[in-house]
FIKOL-748259 format. One line per field, with one value per residue: residue in one letter; x negated, y negated, z of N, C-alpha, C in turn. Coordinates in pm, whole numbers, m for minus. Example, Ala and Ser with C-alpha at 12.3 -4.5 7.8 and 13.67 -1.06 7.14 Angstrom:
# residues 2
r <- A / S $
npx <- m1319 / m1285 $
npy <- 569 / 225 $
npz <- 780 / 708 $
capx <- m1230 / m1367 $
capy <- 450 / 106 $
capz <- 780 / 714 $
cpx <- m1320 / m1290 $
cpy <- 330 / m3 $
cpz <- 780 / 787 $
//
This chain:
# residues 149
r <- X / X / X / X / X / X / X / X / X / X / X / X / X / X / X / X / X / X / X / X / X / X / X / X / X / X / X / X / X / X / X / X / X / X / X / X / X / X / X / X / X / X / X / X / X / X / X / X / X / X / X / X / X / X / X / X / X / X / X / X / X / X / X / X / X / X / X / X / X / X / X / X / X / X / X / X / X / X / X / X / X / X / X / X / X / X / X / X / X / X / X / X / X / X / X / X / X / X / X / X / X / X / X / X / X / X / X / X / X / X / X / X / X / X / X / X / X / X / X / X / X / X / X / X / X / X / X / X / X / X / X / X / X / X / X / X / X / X / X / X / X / X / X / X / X / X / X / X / X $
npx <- m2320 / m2313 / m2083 / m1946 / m2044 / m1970 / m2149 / m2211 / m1976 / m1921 / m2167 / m2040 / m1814 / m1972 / m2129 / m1935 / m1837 / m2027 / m2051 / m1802 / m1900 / m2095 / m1912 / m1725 / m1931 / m1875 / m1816 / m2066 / m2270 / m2517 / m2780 / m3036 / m3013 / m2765 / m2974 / m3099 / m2976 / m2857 / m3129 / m3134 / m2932 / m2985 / m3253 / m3071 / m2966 / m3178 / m3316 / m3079 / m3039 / m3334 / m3309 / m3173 / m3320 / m3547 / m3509 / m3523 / m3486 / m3621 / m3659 / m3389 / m3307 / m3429 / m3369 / m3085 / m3056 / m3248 / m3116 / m2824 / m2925 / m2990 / m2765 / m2612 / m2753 / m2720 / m2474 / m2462 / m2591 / m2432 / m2210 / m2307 / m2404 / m2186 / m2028 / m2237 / m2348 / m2640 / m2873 / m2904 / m2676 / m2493 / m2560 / m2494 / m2224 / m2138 / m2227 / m2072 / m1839 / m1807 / m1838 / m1596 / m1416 / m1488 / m1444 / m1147 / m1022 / m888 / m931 / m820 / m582 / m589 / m374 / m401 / m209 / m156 / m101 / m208 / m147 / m196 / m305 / m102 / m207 / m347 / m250 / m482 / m400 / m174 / 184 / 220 / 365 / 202 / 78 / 253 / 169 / 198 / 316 / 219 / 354 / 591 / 495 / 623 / 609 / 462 / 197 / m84 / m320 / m638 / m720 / m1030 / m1227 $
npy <- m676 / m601 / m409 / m406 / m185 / 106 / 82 / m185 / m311 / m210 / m356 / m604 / m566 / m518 / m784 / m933 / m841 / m917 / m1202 / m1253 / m1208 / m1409 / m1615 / m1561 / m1512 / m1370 / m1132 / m974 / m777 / m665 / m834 / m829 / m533 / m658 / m839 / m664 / m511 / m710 / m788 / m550 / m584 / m754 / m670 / m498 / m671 / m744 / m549 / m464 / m701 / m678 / m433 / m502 / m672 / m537 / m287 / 11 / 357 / 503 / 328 / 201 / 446 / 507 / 210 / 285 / 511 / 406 / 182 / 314 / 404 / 218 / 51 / 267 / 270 / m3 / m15 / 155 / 23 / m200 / m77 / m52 / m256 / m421 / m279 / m273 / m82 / 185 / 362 / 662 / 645 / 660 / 882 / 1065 / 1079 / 1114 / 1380 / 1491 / 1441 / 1618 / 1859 / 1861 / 1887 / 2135 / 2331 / 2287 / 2156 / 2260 / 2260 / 2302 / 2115 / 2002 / 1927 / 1692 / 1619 / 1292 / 1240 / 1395 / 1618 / 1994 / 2114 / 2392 / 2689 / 2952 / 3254 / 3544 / 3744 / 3951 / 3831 / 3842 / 3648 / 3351 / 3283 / 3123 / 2798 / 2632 / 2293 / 1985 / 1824 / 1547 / 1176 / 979 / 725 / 363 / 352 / 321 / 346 / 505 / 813 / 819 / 1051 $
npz <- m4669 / m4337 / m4133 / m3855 / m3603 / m3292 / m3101 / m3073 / m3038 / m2771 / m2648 / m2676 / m2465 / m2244 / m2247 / m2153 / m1923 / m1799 / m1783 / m1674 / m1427 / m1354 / m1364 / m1144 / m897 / m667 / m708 / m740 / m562 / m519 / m692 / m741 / m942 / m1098 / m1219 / m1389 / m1553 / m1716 / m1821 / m1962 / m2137 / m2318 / m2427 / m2534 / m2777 / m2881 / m3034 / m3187 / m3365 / m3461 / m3591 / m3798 / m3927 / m4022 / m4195 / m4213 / m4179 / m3984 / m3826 / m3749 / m3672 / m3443 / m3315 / m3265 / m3111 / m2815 / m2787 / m2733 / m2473 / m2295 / m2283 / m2123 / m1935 / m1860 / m1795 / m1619 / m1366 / m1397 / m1229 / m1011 / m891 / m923 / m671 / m458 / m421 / m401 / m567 / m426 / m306 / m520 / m647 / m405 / m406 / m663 / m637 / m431 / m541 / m742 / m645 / m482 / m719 / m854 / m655 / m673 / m505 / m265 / m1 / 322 / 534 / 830 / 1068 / 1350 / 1618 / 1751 / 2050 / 2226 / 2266 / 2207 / 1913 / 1752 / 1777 / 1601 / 1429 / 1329 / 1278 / 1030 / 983 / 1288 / 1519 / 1624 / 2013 / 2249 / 2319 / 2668 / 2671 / 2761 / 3052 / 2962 / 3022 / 3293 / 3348 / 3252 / 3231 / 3048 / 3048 / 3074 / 3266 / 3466 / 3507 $
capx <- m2267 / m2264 / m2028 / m1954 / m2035 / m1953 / m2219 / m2184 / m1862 / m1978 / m2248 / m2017 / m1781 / m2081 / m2184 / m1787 / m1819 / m2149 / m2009 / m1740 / m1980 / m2094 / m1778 / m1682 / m2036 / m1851 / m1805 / m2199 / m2297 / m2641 / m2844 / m3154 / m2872 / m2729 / m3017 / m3171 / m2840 / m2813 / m3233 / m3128 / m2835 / m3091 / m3325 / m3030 / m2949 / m3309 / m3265 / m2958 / m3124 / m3474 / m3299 / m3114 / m3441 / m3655 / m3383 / m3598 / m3408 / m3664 / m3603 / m3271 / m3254 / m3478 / m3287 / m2990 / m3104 / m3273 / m2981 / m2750 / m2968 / m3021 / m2664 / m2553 / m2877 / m2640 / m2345 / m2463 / m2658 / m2299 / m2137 / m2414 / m2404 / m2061 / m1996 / m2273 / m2418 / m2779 / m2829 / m2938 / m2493 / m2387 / m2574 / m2402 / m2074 / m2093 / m2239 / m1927 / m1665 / m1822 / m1814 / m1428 / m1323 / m1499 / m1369 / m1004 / m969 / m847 / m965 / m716 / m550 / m531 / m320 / m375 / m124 / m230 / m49 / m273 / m77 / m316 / m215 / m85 / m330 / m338 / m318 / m551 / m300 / m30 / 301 / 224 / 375 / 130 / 92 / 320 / 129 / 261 / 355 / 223 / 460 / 593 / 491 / 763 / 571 / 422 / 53 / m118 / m494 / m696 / m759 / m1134 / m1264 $
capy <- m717 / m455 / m338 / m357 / m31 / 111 / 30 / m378 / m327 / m174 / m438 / m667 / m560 / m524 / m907 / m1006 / m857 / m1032 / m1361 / m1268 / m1204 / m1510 / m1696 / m1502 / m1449 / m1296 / m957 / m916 / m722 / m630 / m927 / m731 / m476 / m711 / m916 / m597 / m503 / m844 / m751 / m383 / m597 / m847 / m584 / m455 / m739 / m790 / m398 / m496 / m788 / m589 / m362 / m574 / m758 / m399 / m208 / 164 / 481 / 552 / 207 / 233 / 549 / 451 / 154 / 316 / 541 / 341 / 82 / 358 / 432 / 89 / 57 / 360 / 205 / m111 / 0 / 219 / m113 / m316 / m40 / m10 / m410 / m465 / m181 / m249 / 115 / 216 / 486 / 762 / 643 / 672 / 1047 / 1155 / 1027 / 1188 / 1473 / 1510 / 1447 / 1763 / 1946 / 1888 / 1939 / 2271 / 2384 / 2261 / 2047 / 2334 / 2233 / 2292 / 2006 / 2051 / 1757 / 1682 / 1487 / 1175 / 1233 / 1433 / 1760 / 2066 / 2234 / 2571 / 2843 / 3050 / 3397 / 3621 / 3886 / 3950 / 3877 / 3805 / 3513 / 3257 / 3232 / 2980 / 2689 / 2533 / 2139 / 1901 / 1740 / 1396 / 1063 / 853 / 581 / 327 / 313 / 405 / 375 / 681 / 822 / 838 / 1178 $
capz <- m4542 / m4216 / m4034 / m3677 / m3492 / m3206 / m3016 / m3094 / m2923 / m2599 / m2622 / m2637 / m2366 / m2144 / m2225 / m2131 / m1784 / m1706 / m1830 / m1558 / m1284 / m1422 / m1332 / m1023 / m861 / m542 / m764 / m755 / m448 / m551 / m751 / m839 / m1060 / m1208 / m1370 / m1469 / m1617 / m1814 / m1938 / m2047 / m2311 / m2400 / m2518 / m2663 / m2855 / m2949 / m3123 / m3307 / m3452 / m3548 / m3670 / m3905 / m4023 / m4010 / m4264 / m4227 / m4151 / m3938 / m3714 / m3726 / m3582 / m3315 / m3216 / m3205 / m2974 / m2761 / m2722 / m2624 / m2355 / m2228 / m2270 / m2020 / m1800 / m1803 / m1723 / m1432 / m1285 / m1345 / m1179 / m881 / m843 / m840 / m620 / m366 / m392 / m392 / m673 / m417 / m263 / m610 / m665 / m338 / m395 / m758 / m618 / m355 / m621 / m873 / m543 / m524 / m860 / m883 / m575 / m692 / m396 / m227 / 185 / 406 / 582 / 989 / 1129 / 1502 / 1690 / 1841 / 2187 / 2323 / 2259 / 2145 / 1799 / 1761 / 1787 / 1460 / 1476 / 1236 / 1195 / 928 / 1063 / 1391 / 1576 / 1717 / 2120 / 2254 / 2440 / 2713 / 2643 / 2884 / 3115 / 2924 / 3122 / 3209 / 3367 / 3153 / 3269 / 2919 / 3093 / 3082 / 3354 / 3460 / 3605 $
cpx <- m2252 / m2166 / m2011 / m1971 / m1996 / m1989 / m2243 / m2041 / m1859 / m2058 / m2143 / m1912 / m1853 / m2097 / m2040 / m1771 / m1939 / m2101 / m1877 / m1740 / m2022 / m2022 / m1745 / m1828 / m2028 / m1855 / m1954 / m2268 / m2460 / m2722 / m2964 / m3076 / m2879 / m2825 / m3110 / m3074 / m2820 / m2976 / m3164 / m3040 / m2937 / m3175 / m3262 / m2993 / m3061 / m3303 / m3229 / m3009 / m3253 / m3429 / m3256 / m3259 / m3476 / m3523 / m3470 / m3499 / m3462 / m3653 / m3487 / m3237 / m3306 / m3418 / m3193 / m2983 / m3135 / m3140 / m2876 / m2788 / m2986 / m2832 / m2573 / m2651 / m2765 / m2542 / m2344 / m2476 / m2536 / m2240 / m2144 / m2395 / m2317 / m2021 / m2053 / m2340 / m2550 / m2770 / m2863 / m2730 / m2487 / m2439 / m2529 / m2325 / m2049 / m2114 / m2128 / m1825 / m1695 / m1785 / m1664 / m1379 / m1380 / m1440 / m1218 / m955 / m865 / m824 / m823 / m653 / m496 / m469 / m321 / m299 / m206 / m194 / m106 / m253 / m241 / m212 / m196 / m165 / m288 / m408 / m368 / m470 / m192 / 78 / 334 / 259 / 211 / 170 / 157 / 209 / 226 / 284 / 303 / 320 / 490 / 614 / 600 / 709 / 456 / 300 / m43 / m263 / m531 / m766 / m900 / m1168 / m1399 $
cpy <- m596 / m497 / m366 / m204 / m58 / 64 / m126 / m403 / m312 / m278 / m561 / m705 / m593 / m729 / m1006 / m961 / m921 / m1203 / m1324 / m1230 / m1328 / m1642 / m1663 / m1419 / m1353 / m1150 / m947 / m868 / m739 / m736 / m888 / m638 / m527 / m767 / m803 / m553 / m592 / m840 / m625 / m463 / m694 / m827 / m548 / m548 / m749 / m656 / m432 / m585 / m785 / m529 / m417 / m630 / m621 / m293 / m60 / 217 / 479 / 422 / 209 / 362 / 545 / 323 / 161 / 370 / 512 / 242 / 170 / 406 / 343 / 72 / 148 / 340 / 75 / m106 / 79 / 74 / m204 / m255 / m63 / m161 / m446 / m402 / m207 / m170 / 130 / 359 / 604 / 769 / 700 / 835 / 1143 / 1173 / 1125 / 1360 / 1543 / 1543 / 1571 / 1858 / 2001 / 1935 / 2076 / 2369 / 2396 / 2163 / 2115 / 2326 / 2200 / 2234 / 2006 / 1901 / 1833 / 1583 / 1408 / 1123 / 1289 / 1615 / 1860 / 2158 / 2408 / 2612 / 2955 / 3190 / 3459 / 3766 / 3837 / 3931 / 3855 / 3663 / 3476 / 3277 / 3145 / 2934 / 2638 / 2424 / 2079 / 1817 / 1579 / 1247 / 1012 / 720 / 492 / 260 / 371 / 348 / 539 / 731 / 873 / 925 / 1187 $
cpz <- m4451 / m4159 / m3897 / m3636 / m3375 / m3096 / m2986 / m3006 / m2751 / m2564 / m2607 / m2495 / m2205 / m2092 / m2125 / m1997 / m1709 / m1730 / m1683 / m1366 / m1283 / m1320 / m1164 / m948 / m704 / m579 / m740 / m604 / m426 / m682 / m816 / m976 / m1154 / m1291 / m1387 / m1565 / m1758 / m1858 / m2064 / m2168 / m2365 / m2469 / m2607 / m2794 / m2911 / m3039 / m3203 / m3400 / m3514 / m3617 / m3802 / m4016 / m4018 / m4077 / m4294 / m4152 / m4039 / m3792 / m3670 / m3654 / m3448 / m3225 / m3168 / m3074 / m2877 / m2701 / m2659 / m2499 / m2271 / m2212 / m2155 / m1918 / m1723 / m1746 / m1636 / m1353 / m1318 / m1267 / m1004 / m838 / m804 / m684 / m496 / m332 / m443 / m552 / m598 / m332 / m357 / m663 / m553 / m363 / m543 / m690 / m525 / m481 / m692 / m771 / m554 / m630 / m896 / m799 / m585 / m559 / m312 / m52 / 210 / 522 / 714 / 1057 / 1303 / 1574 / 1760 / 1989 / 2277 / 2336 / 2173 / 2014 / 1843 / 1740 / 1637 / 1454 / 1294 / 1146 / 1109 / 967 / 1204 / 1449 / 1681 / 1851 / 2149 / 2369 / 2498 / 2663 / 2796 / 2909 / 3015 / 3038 / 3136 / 3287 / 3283 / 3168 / 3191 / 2967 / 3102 / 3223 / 3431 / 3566 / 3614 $
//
């Protein structure tokens, strides 16, 4: 009698969120994805079950292989479907986030008021106070049109 492995588990997780795309077909953004997604486990199930009948080392190591690759094929293409995202989005978007985390997420955060006011001026020297800006006059009449020059 075998075993469950690991990989029978992932396979079956996999099959338990297509059964709930399934159900809830509003999660599926991308329709091409997904039913390549729901081939890549079908192959894999077809694997699991060769392999079983086909009991060689040398099969077995090949379908393992294989299925975990179809397997991390699938679960990009559930990610990419649900999601909406193209795979050249989802190699920016990763490519952004490695950006950040090597950097430490260090960028330095300039807030601008939304009144119209201009930020402080930042001086280069050690020690030195900033320039003071004037302040523009505050309105007191309540005619919030812009005024066209």
């Amino acid at each position: 009698m075998q075993h469950a492995t690991a990989s029978e588990g992932v396979t079956t997780a996999i099959v338990a969120f297509i059964f709930v795309c399934i159900i809830y077909p509003h999660l599926v953004k991308n329709r091409p994805q997904f039913w390549a997604a729901l081939a890549f486990i079908v192959v894999v199930i077809l694997l699991q079950s060769l392999a079983a009948i086909i009991d060689t080392a040398g099969f077995n190591r090949f379908a393992g292989a294989f299925e975990g690759l179809l397997q991390i094929g699938a679960i990009l293409l559930l990610v990419l479907s649900a999601g909406g995202l193209t795979v050249s989005e989802l190699a920016g978007d990763l490519g952004r986030s490695f950006d950040v985390v090597r950097r430490g997420g260090e960028k330095e955060t300039i807030i601008v008021p939304l009144t119209g006011e201009q930020p402080k001026g930042r001086s280069r020297d050690t020690g030195a106070a900033p320039a003071a800006t004037p302040r523009p006059p505050r309105r007191t009449d309540t005619d919030t049109s812009m005024p066209m020059d």
